[in-house]
C-alpha positions in Angstrom: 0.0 0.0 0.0 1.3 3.6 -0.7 1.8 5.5 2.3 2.7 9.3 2.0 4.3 11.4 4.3 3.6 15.0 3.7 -0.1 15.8 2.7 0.6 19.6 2.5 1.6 18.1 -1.1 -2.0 16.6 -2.3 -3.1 18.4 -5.2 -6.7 20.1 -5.2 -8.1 21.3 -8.4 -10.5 23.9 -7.2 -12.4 24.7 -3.8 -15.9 23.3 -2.8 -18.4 24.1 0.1 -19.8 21.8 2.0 -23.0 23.1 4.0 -22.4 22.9 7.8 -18.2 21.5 7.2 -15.4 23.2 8.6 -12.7 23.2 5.5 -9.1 22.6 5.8 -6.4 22.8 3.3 -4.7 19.9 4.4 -5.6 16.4 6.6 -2.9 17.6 9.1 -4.1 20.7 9.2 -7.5 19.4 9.8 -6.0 16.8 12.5 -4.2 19.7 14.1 -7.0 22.2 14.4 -9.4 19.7 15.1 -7.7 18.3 17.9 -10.2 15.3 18.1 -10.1 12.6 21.1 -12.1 10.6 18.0 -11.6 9.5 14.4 -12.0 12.5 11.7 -14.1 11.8 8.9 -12.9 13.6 5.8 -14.5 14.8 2.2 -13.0 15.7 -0.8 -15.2 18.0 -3.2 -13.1 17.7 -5.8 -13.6 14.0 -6.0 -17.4 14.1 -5.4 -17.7 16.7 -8.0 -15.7 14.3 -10.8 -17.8 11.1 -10.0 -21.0 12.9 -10.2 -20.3 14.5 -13.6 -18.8 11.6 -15.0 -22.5 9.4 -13.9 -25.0 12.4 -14.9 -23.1 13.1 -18.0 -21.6 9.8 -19.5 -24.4 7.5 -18.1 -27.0 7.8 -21.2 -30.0 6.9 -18.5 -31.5 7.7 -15.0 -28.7 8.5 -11.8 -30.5 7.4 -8.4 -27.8 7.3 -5.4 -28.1 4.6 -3.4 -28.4 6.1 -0.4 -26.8 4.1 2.3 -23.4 4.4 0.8 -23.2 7.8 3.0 -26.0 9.6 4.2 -24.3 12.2 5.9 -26.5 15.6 5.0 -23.1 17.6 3.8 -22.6 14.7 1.5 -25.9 14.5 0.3 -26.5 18.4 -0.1 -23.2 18.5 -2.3 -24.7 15.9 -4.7 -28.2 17.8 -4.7 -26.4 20.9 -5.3 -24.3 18.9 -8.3 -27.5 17.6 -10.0 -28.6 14.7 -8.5 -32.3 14.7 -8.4 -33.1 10.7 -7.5 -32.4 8.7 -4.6 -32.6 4.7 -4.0 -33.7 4.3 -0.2 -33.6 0.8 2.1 -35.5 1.4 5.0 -38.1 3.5 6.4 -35.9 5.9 8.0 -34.1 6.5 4.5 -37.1 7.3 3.2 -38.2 10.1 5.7 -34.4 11.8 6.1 -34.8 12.1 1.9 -38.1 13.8 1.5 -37.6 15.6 4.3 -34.1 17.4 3.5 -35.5 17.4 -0.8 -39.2 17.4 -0.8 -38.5 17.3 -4.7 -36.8 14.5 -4.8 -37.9 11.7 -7.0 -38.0 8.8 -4.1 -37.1 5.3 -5.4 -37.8 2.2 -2.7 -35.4 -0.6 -4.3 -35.1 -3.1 -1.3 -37.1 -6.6 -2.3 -38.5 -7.1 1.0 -39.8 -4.4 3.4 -42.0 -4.0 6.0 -46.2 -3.0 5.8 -45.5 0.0 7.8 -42.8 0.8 5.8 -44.4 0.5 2.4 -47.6 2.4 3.6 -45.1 5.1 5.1 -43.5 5.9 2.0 -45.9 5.8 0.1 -47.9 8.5 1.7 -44.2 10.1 1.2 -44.6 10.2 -2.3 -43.1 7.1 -3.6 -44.1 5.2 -6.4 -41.3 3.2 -7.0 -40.9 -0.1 -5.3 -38.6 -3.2 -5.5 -40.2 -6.8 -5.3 -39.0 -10.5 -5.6 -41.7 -12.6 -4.9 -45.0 -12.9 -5.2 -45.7 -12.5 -1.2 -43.7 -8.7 -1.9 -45.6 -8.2 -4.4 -49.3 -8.0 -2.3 -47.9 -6.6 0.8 -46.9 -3.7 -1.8 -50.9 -3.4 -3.3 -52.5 -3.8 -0.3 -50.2 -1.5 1.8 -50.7 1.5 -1.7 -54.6 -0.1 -1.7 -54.0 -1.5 -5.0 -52.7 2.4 -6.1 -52.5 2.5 -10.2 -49.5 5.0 -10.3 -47.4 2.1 -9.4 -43.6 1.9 -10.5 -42.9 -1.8 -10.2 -39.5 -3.1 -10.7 -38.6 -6.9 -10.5 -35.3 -7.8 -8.7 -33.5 -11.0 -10.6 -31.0 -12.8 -9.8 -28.1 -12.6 -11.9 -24.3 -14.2 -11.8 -22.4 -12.5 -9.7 -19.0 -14.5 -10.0 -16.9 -11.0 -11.5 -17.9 -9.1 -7.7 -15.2 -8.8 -4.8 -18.4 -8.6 -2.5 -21.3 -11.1 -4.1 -25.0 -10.8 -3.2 -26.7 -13.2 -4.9 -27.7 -15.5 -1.7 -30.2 -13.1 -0.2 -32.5 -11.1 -3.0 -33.4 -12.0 -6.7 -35.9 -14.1 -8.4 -34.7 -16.6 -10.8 -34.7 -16.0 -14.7 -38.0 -19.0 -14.7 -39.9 -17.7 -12.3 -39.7 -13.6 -13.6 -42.2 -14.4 -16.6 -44.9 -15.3 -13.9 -44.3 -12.3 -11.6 -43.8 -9.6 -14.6 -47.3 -10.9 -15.4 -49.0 -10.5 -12.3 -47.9 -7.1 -11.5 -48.4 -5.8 -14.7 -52.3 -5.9 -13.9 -52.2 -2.7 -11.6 -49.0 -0.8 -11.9 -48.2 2.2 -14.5 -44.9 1.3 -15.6 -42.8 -2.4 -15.0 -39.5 -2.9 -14.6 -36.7 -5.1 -14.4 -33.5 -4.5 -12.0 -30.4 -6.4 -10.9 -26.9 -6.6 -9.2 -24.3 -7.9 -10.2 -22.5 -7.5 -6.6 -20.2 -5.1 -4.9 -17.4 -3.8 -6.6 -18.3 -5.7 -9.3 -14.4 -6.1 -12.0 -16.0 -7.1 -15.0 -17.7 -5.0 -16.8 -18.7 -8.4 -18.8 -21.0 -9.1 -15.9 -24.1 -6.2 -16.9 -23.4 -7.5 -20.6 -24.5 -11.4 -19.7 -27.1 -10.0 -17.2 -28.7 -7.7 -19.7 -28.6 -10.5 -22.8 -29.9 -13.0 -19.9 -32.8 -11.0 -19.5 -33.7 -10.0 -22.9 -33.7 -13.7 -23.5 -36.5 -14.1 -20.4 -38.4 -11.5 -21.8 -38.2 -12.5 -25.8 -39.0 -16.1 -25.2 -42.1 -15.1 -22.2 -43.6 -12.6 -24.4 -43.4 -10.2 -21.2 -42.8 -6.3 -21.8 -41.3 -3.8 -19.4 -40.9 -0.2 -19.6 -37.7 0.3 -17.4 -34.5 -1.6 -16.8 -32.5 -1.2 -13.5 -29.1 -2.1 -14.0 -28.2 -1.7 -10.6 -25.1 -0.7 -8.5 -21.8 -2.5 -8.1 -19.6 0.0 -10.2 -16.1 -0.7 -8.9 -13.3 1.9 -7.4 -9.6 1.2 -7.4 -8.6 -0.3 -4.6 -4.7 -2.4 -4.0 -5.0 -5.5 -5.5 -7.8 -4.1 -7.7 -7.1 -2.3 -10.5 -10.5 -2.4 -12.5 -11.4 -1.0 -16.3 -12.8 3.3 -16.2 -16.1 4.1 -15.4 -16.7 4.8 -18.8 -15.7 1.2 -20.2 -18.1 0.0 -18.0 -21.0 2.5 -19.4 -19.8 1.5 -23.1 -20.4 -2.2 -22.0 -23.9 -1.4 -20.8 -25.0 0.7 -23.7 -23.5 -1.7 -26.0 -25.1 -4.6 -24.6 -28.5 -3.0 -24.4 -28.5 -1.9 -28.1 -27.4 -5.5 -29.1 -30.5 -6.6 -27.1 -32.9 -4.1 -29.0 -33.3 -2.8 -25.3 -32.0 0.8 -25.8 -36.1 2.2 -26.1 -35.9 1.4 -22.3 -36.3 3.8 -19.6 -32.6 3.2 -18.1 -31.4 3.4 -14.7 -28.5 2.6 -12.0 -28.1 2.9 -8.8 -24.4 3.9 -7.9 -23.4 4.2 -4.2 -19.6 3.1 -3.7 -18.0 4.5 -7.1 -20.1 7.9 -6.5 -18.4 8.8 -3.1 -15.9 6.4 -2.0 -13.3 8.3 -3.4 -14.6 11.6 -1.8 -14.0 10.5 1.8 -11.8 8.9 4.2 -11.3 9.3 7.9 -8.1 10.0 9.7 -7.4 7.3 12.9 -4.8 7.5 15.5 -2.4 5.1 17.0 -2.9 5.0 20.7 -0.1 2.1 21.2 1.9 0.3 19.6 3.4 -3.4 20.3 5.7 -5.0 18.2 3.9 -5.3 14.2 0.6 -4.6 15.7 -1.4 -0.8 16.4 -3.9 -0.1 18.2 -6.6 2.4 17.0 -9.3 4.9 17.5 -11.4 3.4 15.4 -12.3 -0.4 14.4 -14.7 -2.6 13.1 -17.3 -1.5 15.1 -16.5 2.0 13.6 -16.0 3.2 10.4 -13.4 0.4 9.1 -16.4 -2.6 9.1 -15.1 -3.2 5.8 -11.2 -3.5 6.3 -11.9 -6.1 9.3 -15.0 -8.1 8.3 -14.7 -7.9 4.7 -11.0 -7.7 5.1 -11.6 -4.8 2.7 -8.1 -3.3 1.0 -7.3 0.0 1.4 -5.0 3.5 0.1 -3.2 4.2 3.2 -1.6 7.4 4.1 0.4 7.9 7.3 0.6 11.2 8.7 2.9 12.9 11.8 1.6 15.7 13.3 5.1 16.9 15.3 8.5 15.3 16.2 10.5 13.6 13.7 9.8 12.5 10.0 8.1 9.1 9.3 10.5 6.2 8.0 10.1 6.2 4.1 11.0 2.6 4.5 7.4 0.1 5.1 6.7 -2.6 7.5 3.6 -4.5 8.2 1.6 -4.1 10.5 -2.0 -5.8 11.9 -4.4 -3.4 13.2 -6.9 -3.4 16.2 -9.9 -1.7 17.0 -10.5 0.0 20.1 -13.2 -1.7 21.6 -12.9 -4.9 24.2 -14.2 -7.2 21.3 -11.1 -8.9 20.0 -13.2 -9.4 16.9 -12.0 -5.8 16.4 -9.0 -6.6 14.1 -7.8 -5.9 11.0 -5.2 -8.3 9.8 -4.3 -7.0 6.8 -1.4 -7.0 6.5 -0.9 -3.4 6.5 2.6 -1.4 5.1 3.3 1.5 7.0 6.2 3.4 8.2 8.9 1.5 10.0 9.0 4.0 12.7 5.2 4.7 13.5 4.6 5.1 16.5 1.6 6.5 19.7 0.0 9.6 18.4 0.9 9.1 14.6 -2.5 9.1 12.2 -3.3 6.9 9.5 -5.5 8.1 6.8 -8.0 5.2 5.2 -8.6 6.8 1.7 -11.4 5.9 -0.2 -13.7 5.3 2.5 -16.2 8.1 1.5 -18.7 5.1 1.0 -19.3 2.6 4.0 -17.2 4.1 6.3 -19.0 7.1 7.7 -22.8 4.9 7.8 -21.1 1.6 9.3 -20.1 2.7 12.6 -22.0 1.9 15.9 -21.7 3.1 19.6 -20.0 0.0 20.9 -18.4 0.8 24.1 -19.0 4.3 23.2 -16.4 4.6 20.4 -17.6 7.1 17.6 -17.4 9.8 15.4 -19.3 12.5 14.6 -16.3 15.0 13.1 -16.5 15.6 9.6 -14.8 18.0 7.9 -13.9 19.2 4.1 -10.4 19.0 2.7 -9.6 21.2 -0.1 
């Protein structure tokens, strides 16, 4: 992993304004002034203002942001502010923070199983979009809209999701025989029907939405069933170590190409981008409280913001930062990494290269953790963040 001493050298194109951020021109200087007992949460506008631009303007179809990839209100407002006008939600509580912060905001409710209350909430919110995979979903979402005719309907499928570093084809999805059945039946109420998949988390082929899309045009040639929209889901990738995938755009080529090969391009489009929107527009700064031997022991864990690097045993761009004293070694070691809470579940084994030398009061700087960081930490043992602030 690449570990840079001096971040008074990290290049920012132009300044952005975050609503409610303190800015900083630097991490240290932000680490300094700060002067946080806690982990620091960090975004970069720059970043966020490049991802959102490349999706609203290279994407030929329908942007929604998923959401839980970081709901922090700064985050969201920058987006808002940038263009992005739809939002796929997960939970009741999603729903209500989104039409309460952008009463215009076109509402999309993609999970494939929800709650009554939930269904009956956001509806009388204003959504008409909703996710189903089975036939059981598929009533508790007309009786809970009282068989409402305004209906967006979108049918999850499952699809192969060999290519993803994070698959999630166990849990949601209908099968490609029994879509033709539940097309059918929704398609006697709702206004428009629609098809959406994922092809899993950081997903390294963009081959994968080309043998999803072809799968389904198959389904729906040989059923006879028509649909008005096609979801193509998340699972856009971001470079990580040890992952290097294709640009953004190869991916959107892919899609496009695929779709017109399928005589699917009359579709209403969409996708539903969460990590490659703002994982790259945040991180969040940690301190070593001790070290022993090859191992350090941090502010924040698995429990916290770094879920992913523990559980997941997630990779990522690492920066080491000193705030006084002498330089950091140029030359690496590694390291394993432990959380700060009494679980001793909270590890990260990594192994992670950082300075020879660090050392008790030295930061580390996860990059790329603008997604999934920020919305996976608990409370446990009362270890949390709440500091955010803008860099650049």
């Amino acid at each position: 992993m690449q570990v840079k001493e001096k971040q008074e050298n990290r290049v920012v194109s132009q300044s952005f304004h975050f609503d409610g951020l303190a800015s900083y021109a630097t991490e240290r200087d932000a680490i300094v002034a700060e002067d946080s007992n806690d982990p620091v949460h960090m975004v970069y506008g720059d970043k966020l203002a490049e991802k959102t631009a490349l999706f609203l303007e290279r994407f030929t179809g329908a942007c929604l942001y998923a959401v839980k990839a970081n709901p922090h209100p700064s985050v969201l407002k920058f987006l808002w502010e940038r263009g992005v006008r739809k939002f796929e939600m997960a939970s009741l509580r999603e729903v209500e923070f989104i039409s309460e912060m952008f009463p215009d905001a076109e509402m999309y409710f993609m999970h494939p199983v929800k709650s009554r209350k939930a269904i009956r909430f956001s509806f009388e919110r204003g959504v008409r979009s909703f996710a189903y995979d089975s036939v059981d979903e598929l009533r508790k979402i007309e009786e809970e809209t009282e068989f409402a005719t305004d209906l967006n309907l979108f049918l999850r499928i499952r699809v192969d999701q060999t290519a993803s570093a994070h698959p999630l084809s166990g849990k949601f999805g209908a099968t490609l025989n029994e879509a033709p059945l539940l097309l059918q039946r929704a398609s006697k109420y709702c206004k428009s029907l629609g098809i959406t998949f994922h092809v899993g988390s950081q997903c390294l082929d963009p081959q994968s939405y080309v043998t999803a899309i072809t799968q389904l045009s198959n389904m729906l040639r040989q059923s006879g069933c028509v649909v008005d929209r096609l979801d193509v889901g998340g699972g856009f990738p971001v470079s990580y170590p040890g992952m290097q995938p294709a640009p953004l755009t190869t991916y959107f080529d892919a899609i496009h190409k695929a779709l017109e090969d399928a005589d699917l391009s009359a579709l209403e489009i969409l996708c539903e981008p969460g990590r490659a929107l703002v994982a790259e527009g945040g991180g969040v700064a940690v301190r070593v409280e001790m070290r022993k031997g090859q191992m350090l022991y941090l502010n924040d864990g698995t429990y916290g913001s770094l879920f992913d690097a523990g559980v997941s045993a997630w990779p990522y761009p690492l920066d080491a930062i000193r705030v006084d004293g002498e330089g950091l070694d140029h030359e690496l070691s590694a390291f394993k990494l432990y959380g700060p809470t009494c679980d001793s579940l909270d590890v990260m084994e990594g192994p992670y290269m950082l300075p020879d030398n660090i050392a008790e009061g030295d930061w580390i700087v996860f990059r790329h953790l603008g997604a999934y960081g920020y919305a996976m930490q608990t409370r446990f043992n009362g270890f949390y963040s709440d500091k955010t602030v803008a860099i650049g």
